[in-house]
N, C-alpha and C positions, 0 to 999 in steps of 0.2 A: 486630258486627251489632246488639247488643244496648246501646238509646243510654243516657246515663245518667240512673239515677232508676227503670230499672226495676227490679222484685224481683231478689231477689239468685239466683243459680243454682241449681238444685237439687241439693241431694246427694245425688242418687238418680236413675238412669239415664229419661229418655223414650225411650223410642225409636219412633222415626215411619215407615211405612209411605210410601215415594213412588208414586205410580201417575198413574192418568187426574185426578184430580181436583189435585192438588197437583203436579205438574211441570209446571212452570212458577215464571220468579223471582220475581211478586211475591209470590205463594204460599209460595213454600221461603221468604221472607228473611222473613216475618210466623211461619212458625215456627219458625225460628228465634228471631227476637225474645219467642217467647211460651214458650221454653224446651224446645226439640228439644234431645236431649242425641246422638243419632244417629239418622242417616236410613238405612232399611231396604229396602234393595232385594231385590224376593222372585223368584225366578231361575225358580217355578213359573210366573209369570204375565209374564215379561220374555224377549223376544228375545233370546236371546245376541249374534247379528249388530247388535243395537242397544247393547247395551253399555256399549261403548265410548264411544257418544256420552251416554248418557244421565251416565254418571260425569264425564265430562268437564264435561259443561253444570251438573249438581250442582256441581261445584266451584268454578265460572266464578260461581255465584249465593252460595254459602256455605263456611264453615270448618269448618264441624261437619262430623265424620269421619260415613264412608259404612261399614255393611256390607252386606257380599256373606250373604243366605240363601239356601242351596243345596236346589236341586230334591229329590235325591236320589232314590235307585230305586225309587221308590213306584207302586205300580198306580194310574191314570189311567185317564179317559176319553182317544179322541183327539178328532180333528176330528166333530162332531155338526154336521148339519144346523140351522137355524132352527125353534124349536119343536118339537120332536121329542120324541112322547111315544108310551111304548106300555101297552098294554094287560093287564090283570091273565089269566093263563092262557093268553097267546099264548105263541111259542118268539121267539126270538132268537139270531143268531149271535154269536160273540163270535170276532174277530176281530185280527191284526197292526194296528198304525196305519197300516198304508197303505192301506188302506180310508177310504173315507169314511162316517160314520156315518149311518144310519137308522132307523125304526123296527121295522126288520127287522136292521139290523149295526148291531152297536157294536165301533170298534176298542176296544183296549186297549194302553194302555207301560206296561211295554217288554212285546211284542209274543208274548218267548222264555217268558214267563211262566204264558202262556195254556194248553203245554202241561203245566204240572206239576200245572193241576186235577187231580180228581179226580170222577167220578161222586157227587151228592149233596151236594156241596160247595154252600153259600151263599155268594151274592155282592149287597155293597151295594155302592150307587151313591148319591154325593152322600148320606152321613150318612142313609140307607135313604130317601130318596126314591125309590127302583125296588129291590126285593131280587129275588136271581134266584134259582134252584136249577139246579146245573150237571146237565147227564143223560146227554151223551154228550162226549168229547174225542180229538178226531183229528186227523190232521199239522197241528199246529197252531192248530187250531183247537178251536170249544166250542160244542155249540149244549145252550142254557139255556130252563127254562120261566121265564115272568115270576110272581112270584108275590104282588109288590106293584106296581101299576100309576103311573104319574108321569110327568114329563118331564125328559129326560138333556139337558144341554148340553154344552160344550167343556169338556176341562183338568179334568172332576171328579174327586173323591177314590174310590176304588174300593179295598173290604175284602174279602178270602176269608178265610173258615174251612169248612178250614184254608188256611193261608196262606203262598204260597209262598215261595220263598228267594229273595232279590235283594240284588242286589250295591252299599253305602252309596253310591256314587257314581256316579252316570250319564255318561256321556259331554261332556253340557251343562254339569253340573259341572267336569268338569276344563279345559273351555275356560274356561268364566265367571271359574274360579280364576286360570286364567293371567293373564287380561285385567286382571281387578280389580288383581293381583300390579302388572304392570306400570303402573297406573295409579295408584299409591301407594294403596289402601287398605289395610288390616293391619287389621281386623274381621269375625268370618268366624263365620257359624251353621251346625252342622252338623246337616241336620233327619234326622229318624230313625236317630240315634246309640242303639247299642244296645248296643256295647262298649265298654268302655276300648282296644282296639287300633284303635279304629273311628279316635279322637281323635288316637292316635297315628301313625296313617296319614296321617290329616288333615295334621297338624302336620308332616310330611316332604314335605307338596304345598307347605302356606304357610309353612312357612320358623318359626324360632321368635319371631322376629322380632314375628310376627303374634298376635293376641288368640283363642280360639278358643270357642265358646257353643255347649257340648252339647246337644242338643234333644231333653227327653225327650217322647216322644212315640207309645209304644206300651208293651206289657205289656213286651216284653223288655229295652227300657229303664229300666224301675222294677226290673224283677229284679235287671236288673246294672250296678244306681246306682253300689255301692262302686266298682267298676272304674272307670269312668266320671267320680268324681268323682278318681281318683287321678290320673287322666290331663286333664281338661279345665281350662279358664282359671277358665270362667262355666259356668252351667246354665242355660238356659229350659226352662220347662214348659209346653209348649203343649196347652191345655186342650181345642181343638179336637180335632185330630186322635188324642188320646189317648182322647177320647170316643169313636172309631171301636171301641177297643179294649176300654174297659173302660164299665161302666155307669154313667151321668152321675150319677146318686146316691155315687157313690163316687168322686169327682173333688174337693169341699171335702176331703177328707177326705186323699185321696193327694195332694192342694198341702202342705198342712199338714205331712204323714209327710215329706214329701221337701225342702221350706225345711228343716226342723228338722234333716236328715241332714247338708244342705249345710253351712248356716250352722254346722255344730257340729265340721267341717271348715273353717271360713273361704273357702269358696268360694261368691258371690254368686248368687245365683238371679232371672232377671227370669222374669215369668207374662204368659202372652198366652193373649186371643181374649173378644170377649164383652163387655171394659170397659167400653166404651161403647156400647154396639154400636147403643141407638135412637138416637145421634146419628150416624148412617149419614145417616136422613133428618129428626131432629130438630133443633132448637137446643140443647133441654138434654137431659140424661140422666133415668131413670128416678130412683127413691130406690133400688132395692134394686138398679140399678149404680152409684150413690154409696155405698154399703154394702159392695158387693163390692170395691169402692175400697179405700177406707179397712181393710177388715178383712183383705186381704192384705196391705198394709201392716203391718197388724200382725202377718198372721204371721211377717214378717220380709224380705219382700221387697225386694231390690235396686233393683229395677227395671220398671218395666211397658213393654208396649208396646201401639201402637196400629197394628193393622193395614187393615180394608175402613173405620175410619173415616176414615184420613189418605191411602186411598191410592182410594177409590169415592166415599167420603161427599160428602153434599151442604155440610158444614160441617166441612171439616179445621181449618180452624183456631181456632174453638169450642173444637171436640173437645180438640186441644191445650191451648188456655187452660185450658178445662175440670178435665181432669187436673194440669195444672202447682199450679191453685188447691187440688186435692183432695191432693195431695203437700203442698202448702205448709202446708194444715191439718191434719194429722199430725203434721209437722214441729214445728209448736206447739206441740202437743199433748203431745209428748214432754218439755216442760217447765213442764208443770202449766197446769190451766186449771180456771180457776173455771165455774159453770152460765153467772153471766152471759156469760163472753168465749165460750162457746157461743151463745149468741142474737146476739150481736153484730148487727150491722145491721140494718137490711129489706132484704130478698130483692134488690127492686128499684135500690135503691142503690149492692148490690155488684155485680147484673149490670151498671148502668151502665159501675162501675171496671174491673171485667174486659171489657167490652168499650167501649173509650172511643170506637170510629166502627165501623160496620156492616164495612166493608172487603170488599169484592169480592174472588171469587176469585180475579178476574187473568185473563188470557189471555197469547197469546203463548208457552205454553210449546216442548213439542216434543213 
């Protein structure tokens, strides 16, 4: 896909996000050409029933291997109304998914969860955009004071503390696994992997066959790294969802602890969330996410990946170039560079190079 005369491949993993904004061929084959090193399909925000096609039609566009990220048994919103916001000091029910949500119900998945609250128990919603206080819990159900007020939408990330037991693999997952299986893919993230048996479970669904990317992504996961790294292929750290758990000042700090565990085991670590994140609705990125760039890099990072910008963003393929050029200048780097080959060109001359025609996002996808 990649014609000749472009830069040479990276040696070091992209991994791209497919969604609403980028599926679609002209889209996927542009990033490709701009150095997709794997396309990321996220199984929280993807129809299973859809699948099937959606891999298929990846293929039919590109040869870059596809992974499967797996939902996993994580607390969720369900279905939310439009706009739906409540109120700071109202109550709210907390609900199975088969409700439909309002500002009066919010479901919750999986559903069996809801009764292992506990009276007094805190509960956030979407990274504390709504925090609740649970007050009562019966067959099944929860009814909560609200006690930071906001608006709840579909599919969001939902934290108790404390925080119940769930089981690594959802149902969703074990079909999505099948599917992808039979579809030849053989790269597989496993998102809130917390043990080393979690991996080795994993690895008896996909066959050894298959690649498999631990996903650290909660406090019980950094606890029990060792394990974790004894049994897994890869490691992601996803900086997101670990912020649910630990306090985002101490997230530079546990990337760094945790490359350094990996790497010192020879086991590769990609870091996701955040990279880019104002080229969601910008062209270029901030400085201090070209900083965050490049300085994970150096802590040793395998691999990045780019998620709401390759897969929402108003410029997925920016975003890719983007990154491919901030790898490539590292890359460099790592063989000495004088101040001058630091200033190297004008600004304007290298965005020309990196972007040599505006290129439309494309349509037609699916």
């Amino acid at each position: 896909m990649r014609p000749e005369g472009n830069p040479l491949p990276l040696t070091r993993g992209l991994l791209c996000t497919l969604g609403p904004s980028s599926l679609n061929e002209r889209v996927i084959a542009q990033l490709d050409e701009a150095g997709a090193t794997l396309f990321r399909i996220n199984m929280s925000h993807t129809d299973v029933g859809e699948l099937e096609r959606i891999l298929r039609y990846i293929q039919k566009c590109t040869k870059v291997p596809i992974s499967i990220d797996t939902e996993g048994a994580r607390l969720r919103t369900g279905l939310m109304g439009d706009g739906v916001s409540v109120v700071e000091g109202g109550k709210v029910h907390l609900v199975p998914e088969a409700f439909w949500g309002d500002a009066f119900t919010i479901p919750i998945t999986p559903g069996d969860a809801i009764g292992q609250l506990k009276p007094g128990a805190r509960v956030s919603i979407d990274f504390d955009a709504v925090i609740l206080r649970v007050d009562e819990v019966r067959d099944g159900s929860a009814v909560a004071t609200i006690l930071t007020g906001g608006q709840i939408g579909t599919r969001k990330a939902v934290t108790a503390f404390p925080s119940p037991a769930l089981p690594t693999f959802s149902p969703k997952d074990l079909q999505a696994t099948q599917i992808a299986l039979k579809n030849g893919v053989r790269e597989f993230s496993l998102s809130f992997c917390e043990h080393g048996d979690d991996v080795r479970h994993f690895r008896e669904m996909v066959g050894r066959g298959s690649t498999i990317v631990a996903k650290i992504e909660s406090r019980e996961g950094v606890r029990n790294l060792e394990g974790i790294l004894a049994a897994t292929d890869r490691l992601l750290i996803d900086r997101g969802d670990l912020s649910r758990e630990v306090r985002v000042e101490g997230i530079p700090l546990l990337q760094k602890a945790i490359i350094r565990m990996a790497t010192a085991r020879k086991i590769p670590v990609y870091v996701a969330t955040n990279l880019l994140e104002s080229m969601v609705t910008r062209r270029v990125p901030t400085r201090a996410e070209v900083n965050d760039v490049i300085n994970t890099l150096m802590d040793g990072a395998a691999g990045l990946v780019l998620a709401a910008e390759t897969a929402i963003g108003k410029h997925p393929i920016e975003a890719v170039r983007m990154m491919a050029a901030l790898m490539r200048e590292y890359e460099r780097s790592l063989e000495g560079s004088q101040l001058e080959d630091l200033l190297g060109d004008h600004p304007l001359e290298l965005f020309s190079k990196a972007n040599p025609r505006p290129g439309p996002s494309g349509d037609g996808g699916i």
